[in-house]
PDBQT receptor file of N, H, CA, C and O in Angstrom, charges set to zero:
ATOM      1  N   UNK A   1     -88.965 116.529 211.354  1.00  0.00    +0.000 N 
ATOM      2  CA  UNK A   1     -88.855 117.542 212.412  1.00  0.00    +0.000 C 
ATOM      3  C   UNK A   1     -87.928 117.029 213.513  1.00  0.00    +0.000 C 
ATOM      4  O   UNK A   1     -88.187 115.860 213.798  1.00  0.00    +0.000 OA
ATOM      5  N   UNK A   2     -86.887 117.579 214.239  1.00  0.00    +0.000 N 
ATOM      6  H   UNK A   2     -86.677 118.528 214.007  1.00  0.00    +0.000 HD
ATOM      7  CA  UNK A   2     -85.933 117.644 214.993  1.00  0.00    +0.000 C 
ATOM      8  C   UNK A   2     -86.866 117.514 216.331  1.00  0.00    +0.000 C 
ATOM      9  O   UNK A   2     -87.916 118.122 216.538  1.00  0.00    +0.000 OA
ATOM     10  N   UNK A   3     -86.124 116.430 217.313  1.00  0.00    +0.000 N 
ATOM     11  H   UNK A   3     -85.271 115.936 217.145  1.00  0.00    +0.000 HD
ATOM     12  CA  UNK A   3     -86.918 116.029 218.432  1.00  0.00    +0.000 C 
ATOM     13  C   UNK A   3     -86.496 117.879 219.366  1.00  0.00    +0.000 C 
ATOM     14  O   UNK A   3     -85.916 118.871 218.926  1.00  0.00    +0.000 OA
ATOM     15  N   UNK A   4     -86.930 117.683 220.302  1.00  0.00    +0.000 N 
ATOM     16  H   UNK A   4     -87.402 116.877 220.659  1.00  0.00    +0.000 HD
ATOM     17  CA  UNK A   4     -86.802 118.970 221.129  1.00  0.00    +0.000 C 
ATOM     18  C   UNK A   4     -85.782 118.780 221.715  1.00  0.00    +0.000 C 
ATOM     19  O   UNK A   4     -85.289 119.887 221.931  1.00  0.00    +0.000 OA
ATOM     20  N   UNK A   5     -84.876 117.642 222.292  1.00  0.00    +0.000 N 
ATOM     21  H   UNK A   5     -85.277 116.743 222.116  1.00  0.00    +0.000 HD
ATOM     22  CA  UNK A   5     -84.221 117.316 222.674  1.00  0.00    +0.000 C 
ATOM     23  C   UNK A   5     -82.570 117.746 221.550  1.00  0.00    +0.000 C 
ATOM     24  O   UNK A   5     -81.778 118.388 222.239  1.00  0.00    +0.000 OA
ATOM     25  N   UNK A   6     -82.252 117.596 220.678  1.00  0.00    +0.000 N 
ATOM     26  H   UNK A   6     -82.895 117.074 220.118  1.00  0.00    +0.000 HD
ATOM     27  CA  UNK A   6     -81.668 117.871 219.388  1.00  0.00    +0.000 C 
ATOM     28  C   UNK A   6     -82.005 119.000 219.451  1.00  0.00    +0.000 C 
ATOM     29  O   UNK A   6     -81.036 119.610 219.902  1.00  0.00    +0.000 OA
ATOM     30  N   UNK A   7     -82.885 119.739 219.253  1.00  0.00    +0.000 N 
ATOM     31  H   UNK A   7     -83.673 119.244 218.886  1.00  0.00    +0.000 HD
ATOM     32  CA  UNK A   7     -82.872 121.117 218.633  1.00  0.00    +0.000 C 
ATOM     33  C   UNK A   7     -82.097 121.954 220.622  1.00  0.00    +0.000 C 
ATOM     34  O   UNK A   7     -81.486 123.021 220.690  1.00  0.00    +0.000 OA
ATOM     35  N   UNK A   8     -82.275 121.458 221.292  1.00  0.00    +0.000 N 
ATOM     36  H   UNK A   8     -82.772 120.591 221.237  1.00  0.00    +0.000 HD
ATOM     37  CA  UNK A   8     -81.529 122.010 222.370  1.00  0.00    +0.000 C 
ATOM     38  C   UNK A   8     -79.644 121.453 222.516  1.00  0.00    +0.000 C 
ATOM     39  O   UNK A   8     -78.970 122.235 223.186  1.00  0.00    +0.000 OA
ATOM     40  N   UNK A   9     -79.218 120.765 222.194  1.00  0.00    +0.000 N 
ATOM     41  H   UNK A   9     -79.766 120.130 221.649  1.00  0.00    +0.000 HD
ATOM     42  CA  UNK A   9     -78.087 120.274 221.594  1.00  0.00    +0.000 C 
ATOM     43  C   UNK A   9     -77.321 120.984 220.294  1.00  0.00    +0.000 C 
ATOM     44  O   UNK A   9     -76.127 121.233 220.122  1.00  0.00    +0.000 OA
ATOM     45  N   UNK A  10     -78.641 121.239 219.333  1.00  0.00    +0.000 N 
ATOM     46  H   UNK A  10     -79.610 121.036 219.472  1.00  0.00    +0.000 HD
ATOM     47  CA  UNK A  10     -77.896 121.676 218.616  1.00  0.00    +0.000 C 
ATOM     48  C   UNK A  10     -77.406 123.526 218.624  1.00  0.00    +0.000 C 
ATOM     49  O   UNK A  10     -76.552 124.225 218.078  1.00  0.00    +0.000 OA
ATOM     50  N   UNK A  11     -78.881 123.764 219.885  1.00  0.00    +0.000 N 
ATOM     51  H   UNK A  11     -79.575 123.197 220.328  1.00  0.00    +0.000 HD
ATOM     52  CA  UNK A  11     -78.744 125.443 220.069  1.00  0.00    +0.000 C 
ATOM     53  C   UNK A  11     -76.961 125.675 220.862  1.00  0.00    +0.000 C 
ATOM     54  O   UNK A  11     -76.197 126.603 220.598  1.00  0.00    +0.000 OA
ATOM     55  N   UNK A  12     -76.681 124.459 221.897  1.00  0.00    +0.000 N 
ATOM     56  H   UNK A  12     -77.301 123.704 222.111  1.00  0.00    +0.000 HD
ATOM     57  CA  UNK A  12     -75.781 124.568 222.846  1.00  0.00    +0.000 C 
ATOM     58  C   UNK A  12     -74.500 124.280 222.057  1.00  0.00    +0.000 C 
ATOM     59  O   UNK A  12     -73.422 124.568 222.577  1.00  0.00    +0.000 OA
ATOM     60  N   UNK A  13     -74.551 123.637 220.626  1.00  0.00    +0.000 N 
ATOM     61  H   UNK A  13     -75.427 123.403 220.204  1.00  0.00    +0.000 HD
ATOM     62  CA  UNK A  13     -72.970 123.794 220.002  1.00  0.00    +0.000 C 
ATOM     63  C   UNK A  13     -72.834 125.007 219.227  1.00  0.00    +0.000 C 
ATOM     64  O   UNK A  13     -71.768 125.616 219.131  1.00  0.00    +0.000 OA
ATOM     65  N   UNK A  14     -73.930 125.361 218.666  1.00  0.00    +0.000 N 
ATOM     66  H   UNK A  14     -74.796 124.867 218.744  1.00  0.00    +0.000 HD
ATOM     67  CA  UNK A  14     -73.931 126.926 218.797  1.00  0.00    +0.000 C 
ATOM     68  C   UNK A  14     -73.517 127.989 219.394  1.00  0.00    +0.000 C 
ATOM     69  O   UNK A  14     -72.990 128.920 218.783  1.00  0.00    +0.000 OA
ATOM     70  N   UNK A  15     -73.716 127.973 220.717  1.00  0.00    +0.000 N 
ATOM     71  H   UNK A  15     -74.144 127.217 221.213  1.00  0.00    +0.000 HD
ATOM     72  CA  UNK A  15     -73.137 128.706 221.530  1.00  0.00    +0.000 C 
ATOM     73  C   UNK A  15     -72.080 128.026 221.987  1.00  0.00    +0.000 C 
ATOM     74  O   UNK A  15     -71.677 128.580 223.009  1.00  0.00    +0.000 OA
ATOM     75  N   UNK A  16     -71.316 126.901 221.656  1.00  0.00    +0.000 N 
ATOM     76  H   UNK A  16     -71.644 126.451 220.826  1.00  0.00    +0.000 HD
ATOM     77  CA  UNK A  16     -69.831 126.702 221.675  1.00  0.00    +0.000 C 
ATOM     78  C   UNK A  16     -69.414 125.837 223.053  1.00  0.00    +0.000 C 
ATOM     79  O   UNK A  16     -68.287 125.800 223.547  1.00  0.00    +0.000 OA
ATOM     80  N   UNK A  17     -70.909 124.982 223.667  1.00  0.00    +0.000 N 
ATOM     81  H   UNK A  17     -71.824 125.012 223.265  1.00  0.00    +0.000 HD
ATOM     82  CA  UNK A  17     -71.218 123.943 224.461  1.00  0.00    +0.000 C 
ATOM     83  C   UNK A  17     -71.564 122.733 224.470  1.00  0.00    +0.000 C 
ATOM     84  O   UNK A  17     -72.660 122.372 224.043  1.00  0.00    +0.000 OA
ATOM     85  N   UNK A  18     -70.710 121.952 224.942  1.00  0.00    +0.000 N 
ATOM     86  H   UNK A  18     -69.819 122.245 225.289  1.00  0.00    +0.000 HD
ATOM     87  CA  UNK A  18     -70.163 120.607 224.392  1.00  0.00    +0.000 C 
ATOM     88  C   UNK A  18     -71.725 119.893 225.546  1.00  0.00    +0.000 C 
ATOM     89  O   UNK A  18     -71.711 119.792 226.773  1.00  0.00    +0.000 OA
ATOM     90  N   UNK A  19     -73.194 119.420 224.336  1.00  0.00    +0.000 N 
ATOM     91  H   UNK A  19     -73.205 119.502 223.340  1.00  0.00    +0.000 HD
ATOM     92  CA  UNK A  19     -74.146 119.082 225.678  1.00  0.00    +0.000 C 
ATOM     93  C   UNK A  19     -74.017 117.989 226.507  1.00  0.00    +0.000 C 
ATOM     94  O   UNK A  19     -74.849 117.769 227.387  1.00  0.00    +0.000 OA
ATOM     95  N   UNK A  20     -73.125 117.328 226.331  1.00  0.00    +0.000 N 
ATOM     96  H   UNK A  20     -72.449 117.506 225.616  1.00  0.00    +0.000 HD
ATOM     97  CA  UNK A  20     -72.840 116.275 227.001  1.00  0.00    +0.000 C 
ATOM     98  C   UNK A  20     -71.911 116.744 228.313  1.00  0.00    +0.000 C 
ATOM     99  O   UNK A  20     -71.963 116.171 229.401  1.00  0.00    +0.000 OA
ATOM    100  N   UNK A  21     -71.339 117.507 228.113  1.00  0.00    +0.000 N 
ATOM    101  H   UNK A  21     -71.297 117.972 227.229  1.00  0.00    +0.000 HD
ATOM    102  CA  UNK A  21     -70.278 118.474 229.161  1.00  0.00    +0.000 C 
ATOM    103  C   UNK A  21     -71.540 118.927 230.084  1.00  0.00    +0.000 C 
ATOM    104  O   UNK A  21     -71.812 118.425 231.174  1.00  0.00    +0.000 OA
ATOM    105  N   UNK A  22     -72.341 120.091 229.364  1.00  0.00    +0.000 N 
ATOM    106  H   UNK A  22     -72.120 120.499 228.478  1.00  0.00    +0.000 HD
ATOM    107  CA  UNK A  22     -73.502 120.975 230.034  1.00  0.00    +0.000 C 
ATOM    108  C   UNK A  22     -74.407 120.259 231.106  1.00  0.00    +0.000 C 
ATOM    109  O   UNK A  22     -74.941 120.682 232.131  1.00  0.00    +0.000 OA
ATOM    110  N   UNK A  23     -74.383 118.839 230.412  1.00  0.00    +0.000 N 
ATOM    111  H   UNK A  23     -73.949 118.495 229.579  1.00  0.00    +0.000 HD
ATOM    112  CA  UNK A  23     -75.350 117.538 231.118  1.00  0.00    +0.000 C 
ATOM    113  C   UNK A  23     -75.121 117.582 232.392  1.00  0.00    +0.000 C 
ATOM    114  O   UNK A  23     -75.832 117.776 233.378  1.00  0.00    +0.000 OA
ATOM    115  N   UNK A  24     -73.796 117.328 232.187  1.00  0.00    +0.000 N 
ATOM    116  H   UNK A  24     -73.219 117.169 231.385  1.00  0.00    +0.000 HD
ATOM    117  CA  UNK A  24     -73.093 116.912 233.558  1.00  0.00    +0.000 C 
ATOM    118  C   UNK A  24     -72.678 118.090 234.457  1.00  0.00    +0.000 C 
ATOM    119  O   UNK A  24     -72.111 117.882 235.530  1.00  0.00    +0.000 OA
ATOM    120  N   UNK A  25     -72.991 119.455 233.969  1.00  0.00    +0.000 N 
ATOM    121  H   UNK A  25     -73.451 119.624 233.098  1.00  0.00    +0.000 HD
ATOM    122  CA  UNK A  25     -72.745 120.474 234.918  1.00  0.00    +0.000 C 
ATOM    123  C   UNK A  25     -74.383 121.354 234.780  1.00  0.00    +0.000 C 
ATOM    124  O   UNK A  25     -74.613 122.339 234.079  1.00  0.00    +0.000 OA
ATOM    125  N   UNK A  26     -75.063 120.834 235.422  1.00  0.00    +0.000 N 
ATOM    126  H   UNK A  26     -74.875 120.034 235.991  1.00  0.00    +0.000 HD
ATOM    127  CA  UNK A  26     -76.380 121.628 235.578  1.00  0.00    +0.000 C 
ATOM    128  C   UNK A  26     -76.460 122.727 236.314  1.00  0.00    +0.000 C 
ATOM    129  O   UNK A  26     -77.315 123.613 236.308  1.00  0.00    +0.000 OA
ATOM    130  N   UNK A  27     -75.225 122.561 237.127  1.00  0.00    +0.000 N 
ATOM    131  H   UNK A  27     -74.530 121.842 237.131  1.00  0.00    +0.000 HD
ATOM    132  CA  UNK A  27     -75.439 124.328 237.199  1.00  0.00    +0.000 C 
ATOM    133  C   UNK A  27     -75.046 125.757 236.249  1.00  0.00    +0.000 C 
ATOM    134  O   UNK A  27     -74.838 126.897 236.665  1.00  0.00    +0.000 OA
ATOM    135  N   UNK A  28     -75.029 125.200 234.715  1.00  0.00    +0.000 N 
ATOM    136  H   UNK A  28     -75.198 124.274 234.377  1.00  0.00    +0.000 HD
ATOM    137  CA  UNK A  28     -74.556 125.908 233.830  1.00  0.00    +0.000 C 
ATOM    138  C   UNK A  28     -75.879 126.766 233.871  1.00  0.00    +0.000 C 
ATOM    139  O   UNK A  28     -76.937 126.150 234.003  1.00  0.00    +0.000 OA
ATOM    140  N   UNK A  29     -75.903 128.291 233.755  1.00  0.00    +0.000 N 
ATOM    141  H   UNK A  29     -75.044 128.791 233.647  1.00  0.00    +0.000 HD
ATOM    142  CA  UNK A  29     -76.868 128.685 234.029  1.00  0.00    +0.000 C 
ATOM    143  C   UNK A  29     -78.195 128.904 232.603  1.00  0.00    +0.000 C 
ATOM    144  O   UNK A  29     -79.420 129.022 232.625  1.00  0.00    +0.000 OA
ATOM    145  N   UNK A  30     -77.201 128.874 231.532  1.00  0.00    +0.000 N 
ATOM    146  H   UNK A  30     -76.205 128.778 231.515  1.00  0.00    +0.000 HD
ATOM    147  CA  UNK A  30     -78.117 128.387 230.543  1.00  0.00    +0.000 C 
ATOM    148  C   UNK A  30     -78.936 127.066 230.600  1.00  0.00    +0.000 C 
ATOM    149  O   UNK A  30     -80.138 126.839 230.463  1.00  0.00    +0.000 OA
ATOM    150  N   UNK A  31     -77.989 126.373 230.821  1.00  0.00    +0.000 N 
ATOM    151  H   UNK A  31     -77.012 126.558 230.932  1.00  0.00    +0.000 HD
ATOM    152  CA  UNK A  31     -78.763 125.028 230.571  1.00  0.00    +0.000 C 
ATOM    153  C   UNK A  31     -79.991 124.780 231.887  1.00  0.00    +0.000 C 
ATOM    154  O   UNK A  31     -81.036 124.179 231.639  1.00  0.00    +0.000 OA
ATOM    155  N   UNK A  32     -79.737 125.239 233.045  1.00  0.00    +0.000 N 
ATOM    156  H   UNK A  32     -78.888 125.728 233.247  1.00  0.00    +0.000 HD
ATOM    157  CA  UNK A  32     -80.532 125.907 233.862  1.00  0.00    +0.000 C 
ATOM    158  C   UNK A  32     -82.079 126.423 233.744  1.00  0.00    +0.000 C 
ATOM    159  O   UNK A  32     -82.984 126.205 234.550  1.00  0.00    +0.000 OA
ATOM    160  N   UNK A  33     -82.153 127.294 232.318  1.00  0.00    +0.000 N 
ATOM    161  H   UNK A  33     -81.418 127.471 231.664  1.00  0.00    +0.000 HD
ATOM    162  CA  UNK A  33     -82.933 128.102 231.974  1.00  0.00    +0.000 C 
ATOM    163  C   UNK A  33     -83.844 126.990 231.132  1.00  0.00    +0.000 C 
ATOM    164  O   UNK A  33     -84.974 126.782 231.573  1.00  0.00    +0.000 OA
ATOM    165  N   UNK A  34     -83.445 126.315 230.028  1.00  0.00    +0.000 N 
ATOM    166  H   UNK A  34     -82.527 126.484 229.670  1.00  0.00    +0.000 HD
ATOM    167  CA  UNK A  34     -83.392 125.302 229.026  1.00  0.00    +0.000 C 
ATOM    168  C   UNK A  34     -84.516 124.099 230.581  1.00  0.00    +0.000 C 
ATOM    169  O   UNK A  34     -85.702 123.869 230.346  1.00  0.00    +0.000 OA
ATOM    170  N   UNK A  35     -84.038 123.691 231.577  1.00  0.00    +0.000 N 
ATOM    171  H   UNK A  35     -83.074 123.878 231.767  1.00  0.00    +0.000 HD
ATOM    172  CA  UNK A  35     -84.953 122.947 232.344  1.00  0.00    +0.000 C 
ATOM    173  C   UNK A  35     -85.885 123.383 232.811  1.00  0.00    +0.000 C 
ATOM    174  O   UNK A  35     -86.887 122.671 232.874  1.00  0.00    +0.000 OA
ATOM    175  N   UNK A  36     -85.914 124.909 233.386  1.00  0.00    +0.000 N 
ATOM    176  H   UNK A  36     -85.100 125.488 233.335  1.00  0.00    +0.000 HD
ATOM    177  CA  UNK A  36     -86.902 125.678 233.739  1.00  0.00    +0.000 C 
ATOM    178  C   UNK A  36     -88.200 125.828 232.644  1.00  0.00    +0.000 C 
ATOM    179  O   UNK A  36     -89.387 125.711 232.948  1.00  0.00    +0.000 OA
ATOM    180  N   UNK A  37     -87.731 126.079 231.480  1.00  0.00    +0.000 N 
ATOM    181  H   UNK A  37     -86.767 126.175 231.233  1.00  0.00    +0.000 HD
ATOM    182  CA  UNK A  37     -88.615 126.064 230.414  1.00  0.00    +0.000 C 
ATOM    183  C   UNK A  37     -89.103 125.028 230.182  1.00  0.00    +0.000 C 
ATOM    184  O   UNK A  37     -90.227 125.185 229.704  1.00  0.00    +0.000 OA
ATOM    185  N   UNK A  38     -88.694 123.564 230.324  1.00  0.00    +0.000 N 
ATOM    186  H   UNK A  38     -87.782 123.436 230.712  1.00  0.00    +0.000 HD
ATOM    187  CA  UNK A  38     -89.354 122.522 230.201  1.00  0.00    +0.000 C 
ATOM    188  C   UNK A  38     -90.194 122.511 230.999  1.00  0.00    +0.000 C 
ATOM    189  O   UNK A  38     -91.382 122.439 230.686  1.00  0.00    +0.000 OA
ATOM    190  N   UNK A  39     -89.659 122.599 232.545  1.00  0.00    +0.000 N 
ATOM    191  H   UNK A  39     -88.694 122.658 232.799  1.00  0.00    +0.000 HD
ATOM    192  CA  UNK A  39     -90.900 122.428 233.361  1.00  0.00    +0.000 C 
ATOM    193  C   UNK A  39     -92.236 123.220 233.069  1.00  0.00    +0.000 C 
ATOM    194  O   UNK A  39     -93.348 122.906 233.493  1.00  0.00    +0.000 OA
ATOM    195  N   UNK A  40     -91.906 124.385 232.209  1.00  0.00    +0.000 N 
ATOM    196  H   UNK A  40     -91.003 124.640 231.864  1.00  0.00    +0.000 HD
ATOM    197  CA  UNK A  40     -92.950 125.207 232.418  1.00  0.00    +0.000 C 
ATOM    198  C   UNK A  40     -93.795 124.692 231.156  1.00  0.00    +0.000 C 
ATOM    199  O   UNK A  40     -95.010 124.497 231.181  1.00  0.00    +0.000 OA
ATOM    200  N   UNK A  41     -93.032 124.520 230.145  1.00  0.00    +0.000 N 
ATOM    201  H   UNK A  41     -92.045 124.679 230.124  1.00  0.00    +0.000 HD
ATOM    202  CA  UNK A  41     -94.347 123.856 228.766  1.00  0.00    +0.000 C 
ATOM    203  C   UNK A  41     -95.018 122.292 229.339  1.00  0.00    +0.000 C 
ATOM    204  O   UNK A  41     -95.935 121.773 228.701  1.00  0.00    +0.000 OA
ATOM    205  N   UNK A  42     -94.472 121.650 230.556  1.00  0.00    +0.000 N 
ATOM    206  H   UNK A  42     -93.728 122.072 231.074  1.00  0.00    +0.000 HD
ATOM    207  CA  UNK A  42     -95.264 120.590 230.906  1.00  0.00    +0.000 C 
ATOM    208  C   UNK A  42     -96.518 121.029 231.264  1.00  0.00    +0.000 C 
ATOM    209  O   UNK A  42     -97.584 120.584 230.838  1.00  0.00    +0.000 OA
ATOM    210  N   UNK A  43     -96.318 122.138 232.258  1.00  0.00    +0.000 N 
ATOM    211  H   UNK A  43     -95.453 122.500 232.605  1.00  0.00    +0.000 HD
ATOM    212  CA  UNK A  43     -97.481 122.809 233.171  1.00  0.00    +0.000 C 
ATOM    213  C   UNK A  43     -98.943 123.689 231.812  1.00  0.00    +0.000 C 
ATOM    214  O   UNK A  43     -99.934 124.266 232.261  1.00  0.00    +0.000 OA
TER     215      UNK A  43
């Protein structure tokens, strides 16, 4: 099974986003969404 981390990497070359690029620009508003959701499956 694909860590969660990978399966979000692999959703973002999918949509044609380099995640190492996305990393470094957190205000991408997807990737945005992608942290929001983490926070929320912690809670």
């Amino acid at each position: 099974m694909k860590s969660l981390i990978q399966n979000i990497n692999d959703n973002l070359k999918t949509k044609g986003i380099d995640p190492i690029e996305a990393n470094k620009n957190i205000k991408d508003i997807e990737l945005k969404d992608i942290v929001d959701n983490t926070d929320y499956i912690k809670k």
